[in-house]
LOROBA-744858 format. One line per 3 residues: number of its first residue (from 1); for each residue x, y, z of N, C-alpha, C, O. Coordinates in nm, 3 decimals, decimal comma, m for minus. Each point is the difference from the previous one (the first is absolute). Example, Ala and Ser with C-alpha at 12.3 -4.5 7.8 and 13.67 -1.06 7.14 Angstrom:
2
1	1,319/m0,569/0,780/m0,089/0,119/0,000/0,090/0,120/0,000/0,104/m0,002/0,066 ~ m0,139/0,107/m0,138/0,082/0,119/0,006/m0,077/0,109/0,073/0,051/0,111/0,017
! end
This chain:
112
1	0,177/m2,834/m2,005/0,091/m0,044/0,103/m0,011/m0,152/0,017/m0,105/m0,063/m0,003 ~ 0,211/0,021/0,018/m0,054/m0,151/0,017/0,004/m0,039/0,184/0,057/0,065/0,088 ~ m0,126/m0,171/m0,076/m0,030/m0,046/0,177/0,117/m0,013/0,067/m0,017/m0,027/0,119
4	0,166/0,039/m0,167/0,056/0,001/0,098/0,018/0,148/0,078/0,001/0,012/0,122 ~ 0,016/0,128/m0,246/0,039/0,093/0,041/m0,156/0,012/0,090/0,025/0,064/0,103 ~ m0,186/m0,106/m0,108/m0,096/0,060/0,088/0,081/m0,045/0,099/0,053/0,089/0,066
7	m0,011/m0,269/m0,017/m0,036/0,008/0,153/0,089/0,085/0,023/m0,029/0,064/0,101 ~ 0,163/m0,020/m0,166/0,150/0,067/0,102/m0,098/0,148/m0,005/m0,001/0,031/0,119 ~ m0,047/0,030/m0,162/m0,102/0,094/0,062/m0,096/0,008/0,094/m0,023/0,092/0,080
10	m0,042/m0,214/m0,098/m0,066/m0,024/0,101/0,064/m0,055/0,138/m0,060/0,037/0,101 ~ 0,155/m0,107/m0,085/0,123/0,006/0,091/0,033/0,093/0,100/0,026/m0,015/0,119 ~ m0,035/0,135/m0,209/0,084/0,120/0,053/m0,071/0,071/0,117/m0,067/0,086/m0,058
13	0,043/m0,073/0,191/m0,032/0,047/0,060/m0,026/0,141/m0,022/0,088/0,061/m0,061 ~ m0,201/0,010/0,102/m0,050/0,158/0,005/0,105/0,077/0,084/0,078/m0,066/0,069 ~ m0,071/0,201/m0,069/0,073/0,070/0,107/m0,115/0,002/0,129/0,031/m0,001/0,119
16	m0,200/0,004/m0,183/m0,041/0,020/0,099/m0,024/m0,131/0,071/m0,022/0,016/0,120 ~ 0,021/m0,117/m0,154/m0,011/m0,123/0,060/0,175/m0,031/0,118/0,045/m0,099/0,057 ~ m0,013/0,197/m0,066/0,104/m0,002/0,085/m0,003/0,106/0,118/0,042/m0,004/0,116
19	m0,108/0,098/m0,186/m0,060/0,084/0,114/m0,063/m0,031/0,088/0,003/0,031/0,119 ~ m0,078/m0,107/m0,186/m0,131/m0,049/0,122/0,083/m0,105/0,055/0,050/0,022/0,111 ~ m0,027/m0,126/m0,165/0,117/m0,072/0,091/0,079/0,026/0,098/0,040/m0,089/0,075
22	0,001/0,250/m0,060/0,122/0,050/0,065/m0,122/0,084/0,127/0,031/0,002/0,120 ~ m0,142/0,051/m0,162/m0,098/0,068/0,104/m0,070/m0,127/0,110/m0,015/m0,007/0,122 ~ m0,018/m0,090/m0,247/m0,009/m0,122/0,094/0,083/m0,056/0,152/m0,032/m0,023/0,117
25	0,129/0,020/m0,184/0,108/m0,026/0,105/0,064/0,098/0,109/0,032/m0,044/0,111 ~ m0,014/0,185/m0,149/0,013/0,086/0,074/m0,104/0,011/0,107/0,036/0,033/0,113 ~ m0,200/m0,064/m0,148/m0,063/0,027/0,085/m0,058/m0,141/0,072/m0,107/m0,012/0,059
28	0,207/m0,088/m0,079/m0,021/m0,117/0,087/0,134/0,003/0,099/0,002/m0,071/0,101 ~ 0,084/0,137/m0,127/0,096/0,030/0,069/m0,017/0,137/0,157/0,037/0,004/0,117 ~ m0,130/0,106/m0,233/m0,040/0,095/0,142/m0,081/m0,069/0,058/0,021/0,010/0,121
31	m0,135/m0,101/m0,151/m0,094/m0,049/0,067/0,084/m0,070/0,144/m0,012/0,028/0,119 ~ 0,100/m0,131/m0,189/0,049/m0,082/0,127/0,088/0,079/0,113/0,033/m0,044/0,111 ~ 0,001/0,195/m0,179/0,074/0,015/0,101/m0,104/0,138/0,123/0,001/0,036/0,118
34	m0,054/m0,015/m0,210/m0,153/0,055/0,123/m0,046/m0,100/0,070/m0,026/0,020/0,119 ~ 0,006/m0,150/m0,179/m0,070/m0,086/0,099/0,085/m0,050/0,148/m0,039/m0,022/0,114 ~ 0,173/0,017/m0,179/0,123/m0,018/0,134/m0,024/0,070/0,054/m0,068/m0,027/0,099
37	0,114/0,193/m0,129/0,046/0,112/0,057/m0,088/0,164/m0,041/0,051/0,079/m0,080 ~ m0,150/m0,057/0,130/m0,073/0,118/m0,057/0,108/0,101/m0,037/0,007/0,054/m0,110 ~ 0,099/m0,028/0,241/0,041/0,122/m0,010/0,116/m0,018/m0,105/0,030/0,095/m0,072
40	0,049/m0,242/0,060/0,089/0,026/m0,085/m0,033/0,006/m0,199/0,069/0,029/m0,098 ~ m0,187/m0,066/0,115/m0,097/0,016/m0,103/m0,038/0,138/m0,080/0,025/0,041/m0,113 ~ m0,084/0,001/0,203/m0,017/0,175/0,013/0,164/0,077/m0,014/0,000/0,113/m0,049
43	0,102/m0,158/0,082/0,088/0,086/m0,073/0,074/m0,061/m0,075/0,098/0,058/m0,045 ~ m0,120/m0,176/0,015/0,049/m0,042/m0,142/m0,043/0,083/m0,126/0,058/0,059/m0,091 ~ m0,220/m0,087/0,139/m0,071/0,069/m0,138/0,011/0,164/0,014/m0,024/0,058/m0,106
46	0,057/0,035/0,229/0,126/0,085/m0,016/0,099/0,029/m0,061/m0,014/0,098/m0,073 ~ 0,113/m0,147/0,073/0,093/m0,005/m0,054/m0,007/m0,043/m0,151/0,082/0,047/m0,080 ~ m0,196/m0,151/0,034/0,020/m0,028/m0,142/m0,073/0,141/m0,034/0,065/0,071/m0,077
49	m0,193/m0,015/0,122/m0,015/0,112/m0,062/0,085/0,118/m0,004/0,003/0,081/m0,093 ~ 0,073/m0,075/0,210/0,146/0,105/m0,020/0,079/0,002/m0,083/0,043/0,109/m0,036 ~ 0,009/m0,245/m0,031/0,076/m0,086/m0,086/m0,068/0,046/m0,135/0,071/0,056/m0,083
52	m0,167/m0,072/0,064/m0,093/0,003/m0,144/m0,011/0,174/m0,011/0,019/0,048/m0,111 ~ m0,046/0,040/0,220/m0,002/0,121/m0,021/0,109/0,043/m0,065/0,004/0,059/m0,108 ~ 0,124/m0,103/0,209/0,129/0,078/m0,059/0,054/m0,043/m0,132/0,085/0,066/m0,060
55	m0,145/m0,197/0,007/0,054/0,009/m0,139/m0,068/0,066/m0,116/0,056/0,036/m0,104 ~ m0,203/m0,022/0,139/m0,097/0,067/m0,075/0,139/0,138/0,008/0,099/m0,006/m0,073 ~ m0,115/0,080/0,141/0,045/0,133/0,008/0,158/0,005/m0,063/0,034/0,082/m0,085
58	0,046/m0,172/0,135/0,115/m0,003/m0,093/0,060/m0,004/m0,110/0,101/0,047/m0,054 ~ m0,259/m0,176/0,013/0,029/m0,016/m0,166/0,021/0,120/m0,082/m0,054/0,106/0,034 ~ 0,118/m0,111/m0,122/0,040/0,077/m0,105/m0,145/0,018/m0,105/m0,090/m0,083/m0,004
61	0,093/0,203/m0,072/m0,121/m0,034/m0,053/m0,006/0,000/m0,130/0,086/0,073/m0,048 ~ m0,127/m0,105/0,000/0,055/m0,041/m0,178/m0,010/0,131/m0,080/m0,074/0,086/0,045 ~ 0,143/m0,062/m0,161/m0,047/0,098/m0,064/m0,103/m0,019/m0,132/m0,016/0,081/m0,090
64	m0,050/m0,219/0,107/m0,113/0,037/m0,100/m0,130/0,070/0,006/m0,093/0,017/m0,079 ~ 0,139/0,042/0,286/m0,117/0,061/0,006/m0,026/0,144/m0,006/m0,105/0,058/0,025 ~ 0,254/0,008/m0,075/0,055/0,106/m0,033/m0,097/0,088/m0,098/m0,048/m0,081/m0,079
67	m0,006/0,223/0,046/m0,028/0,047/m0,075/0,114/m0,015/m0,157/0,121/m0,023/m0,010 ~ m0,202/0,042/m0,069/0,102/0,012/m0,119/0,061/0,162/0,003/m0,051/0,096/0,058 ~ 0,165/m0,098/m0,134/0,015/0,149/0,018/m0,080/0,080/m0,118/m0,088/m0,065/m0,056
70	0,112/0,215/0,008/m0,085/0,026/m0,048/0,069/0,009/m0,184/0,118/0,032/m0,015 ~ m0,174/m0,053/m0,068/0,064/0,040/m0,134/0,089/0,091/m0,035/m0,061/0,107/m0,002 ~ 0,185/m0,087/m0,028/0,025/0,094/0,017/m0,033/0,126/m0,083/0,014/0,114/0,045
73	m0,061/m0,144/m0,178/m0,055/0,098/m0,107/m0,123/m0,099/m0,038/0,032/m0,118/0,013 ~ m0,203/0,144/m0,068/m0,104/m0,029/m0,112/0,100/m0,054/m0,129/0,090/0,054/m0,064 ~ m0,145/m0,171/0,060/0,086/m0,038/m0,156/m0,111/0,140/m0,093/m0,106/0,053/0,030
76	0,206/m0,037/m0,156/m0,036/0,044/m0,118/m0,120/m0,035/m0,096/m0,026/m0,111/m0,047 ~ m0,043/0,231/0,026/m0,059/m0,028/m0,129/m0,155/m0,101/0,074/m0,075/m0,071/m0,067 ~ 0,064/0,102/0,250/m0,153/m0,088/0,033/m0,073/0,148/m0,005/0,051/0,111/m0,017
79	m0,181/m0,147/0,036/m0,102/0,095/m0,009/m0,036/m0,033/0,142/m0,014/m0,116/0,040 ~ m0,013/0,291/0,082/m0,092/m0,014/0,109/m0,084/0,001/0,005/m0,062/0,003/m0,107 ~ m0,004/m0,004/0,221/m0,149/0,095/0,044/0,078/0,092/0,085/0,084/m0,047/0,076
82	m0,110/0,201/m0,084/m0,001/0,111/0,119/m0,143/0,025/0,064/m0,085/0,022/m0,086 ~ 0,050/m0,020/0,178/m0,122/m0,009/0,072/m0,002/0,194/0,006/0,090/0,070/0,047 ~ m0,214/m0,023/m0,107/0,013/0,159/0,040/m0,129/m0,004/0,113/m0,061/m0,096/0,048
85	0,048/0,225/m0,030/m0,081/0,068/0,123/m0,169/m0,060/m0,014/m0,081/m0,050/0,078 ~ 0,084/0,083/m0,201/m0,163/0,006/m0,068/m0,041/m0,133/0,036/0,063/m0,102/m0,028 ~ m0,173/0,107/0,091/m0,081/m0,144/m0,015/m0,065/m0,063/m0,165/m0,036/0,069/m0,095
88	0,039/m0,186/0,103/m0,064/m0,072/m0,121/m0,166/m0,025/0,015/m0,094/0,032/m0,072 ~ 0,103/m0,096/0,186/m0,154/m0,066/0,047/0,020/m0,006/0,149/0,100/0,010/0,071 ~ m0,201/m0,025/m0,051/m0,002/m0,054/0,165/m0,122/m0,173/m0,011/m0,104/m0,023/m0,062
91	0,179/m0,053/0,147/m0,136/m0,129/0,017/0,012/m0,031/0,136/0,092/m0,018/0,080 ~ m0,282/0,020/m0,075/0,003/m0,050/0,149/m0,009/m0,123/0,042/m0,029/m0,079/m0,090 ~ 0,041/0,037/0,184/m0,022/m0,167/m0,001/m0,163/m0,049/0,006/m0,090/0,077/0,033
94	0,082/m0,127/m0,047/m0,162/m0,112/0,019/m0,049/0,017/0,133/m0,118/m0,034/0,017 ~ 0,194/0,088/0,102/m0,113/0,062/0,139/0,035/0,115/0,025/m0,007/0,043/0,115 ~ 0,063/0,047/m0,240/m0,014/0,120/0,018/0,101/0,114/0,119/m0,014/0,114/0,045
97	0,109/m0,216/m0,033/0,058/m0,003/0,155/0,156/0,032/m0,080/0,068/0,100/0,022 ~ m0,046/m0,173/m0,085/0,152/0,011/m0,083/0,041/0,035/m0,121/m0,042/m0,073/m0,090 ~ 0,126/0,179/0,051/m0,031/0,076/m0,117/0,177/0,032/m0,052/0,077/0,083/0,047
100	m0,054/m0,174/m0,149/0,125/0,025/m0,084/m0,038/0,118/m0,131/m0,099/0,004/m0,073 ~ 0,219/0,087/0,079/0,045/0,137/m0,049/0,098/m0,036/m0,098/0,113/m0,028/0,038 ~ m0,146/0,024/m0,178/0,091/m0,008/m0,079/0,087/0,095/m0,088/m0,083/0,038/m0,081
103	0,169/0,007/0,058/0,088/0,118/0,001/m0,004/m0,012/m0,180/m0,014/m0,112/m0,049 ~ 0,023/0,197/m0,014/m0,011/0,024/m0,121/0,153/m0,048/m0,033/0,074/0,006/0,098 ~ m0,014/m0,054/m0,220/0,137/m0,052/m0,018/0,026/0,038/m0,101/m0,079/0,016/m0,093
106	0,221/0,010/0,094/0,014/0,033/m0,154/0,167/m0,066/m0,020/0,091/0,012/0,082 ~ m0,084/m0,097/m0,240/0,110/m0,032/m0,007/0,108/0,075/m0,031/m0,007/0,097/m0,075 ~ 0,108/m0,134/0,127/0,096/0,041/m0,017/0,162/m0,071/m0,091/0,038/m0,115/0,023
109	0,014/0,179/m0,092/0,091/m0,093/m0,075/0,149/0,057/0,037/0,031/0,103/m0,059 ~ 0,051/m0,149/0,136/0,094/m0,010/0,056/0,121/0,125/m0,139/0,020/m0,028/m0,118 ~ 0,026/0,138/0,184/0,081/0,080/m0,108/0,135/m0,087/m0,059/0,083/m0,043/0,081
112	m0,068/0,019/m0,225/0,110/m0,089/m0,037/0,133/0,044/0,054/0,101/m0,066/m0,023
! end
């Protein structure tokens, strides 16, 4: 890269350096107005938390947080595991307290 494109990067302000900028100021703003007025203070910061609730709850909510749906058929030609009844082994843990059960498996090859 050459030094001009660093400084225009280095230039560029953070999102969070604007955050804090913007918390900064918001809370030099409630400060002065508690120090005037307790009570009109106390329901300012009311109302902004009423304000902040109802958009939390309104927002829309994205769908990347959606389950996927399900496959609709196993592609062809993979090999499973079917888990049967029969145990394989059993192991206990190291204080004797916790103990995984492993199920005997057997593959399976999908009918063409």
């Amino acid at each position: 890269m050459s030094r001009r494109q660093d400084d225009e990067e280095a230039a560029e302000p953070s999102r969070l350096t604007g955050g804090c900028v913007l918390v900064v100021l918001g809370g030099g703003a409630v400060a002065a107005v508690v120090a005037a007025a307790p009570a009109a203070g106390l329901l300012g910061l009311w109302g902004v938390g009423a304000g902040a609730l109802w958009w939390t709850v309104t927002r829309p909510l994205s769908d990347s947080s959606a389950t996927p749906p399900p496959p609709s058929e196993p592609p062809s030609g993979d090999v499973y595991a079917d888990e049967t009844e029969e145990v394989d082994r059993v192991e206990w843990g190291p204080e004797g307290v916790r103990c995984t059960i492993h199920p005997k498996r057997v593959t399976v090859r999908p009918d063409p």
